[in-house]
N, C-alpha and C positions, 0 to 999 in steps of 0.2 A: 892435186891438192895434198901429195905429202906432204909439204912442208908445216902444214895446218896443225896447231896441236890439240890435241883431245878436244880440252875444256880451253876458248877464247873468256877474255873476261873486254869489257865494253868498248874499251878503248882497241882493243885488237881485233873486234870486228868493222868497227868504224875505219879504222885503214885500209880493212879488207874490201867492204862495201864502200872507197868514198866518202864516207857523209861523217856529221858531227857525231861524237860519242851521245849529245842530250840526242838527236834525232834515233840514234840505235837504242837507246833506251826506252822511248815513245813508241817504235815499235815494238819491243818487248813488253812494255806495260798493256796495248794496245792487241797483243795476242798475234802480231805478225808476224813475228820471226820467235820463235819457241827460246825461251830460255829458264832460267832461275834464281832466286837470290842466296846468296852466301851473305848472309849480314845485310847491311845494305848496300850493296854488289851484287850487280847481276853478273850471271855466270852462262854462256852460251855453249850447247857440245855442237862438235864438231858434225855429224851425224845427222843432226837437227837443223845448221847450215848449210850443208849440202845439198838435204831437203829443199831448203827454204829458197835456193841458189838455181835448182832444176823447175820449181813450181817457175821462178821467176822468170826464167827463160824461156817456158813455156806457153806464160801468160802473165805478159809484162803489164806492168801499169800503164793505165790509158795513155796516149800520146796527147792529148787536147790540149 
């Protein structure tokens, strides 16, 4: 995960994880994935993804 830089802003984790930039934001609003606002931008650290990256491998969302 060098490549990763510090601070991702929404759009740059949605590429990372897949999904839509409104769906990363949902979880950020939602207290799933840790982030913060700069304005009205969220701002995600890298540290906190990681995080959020190792839970999820660990203890994936339900398959149903």
């Amino acid at each position: 995960m060098e490549h990763i830089p510090n601070i991702l802003r929404t759009r740059d984790l949605a590429i990372l994880l897949d999904m839509s930039p409104d769906a990363v934001n949902d979880l950020a609003r939602k207290g799933i994935v840790k982030g913060y606002k700069s304005g009205n931008q969220w701002r995600f650290r890298r540290k906190d993804i990681e995080k959020f990256l190792d839970r999820e491998a660990k203890y994936p969302a339900s398959q149903a």
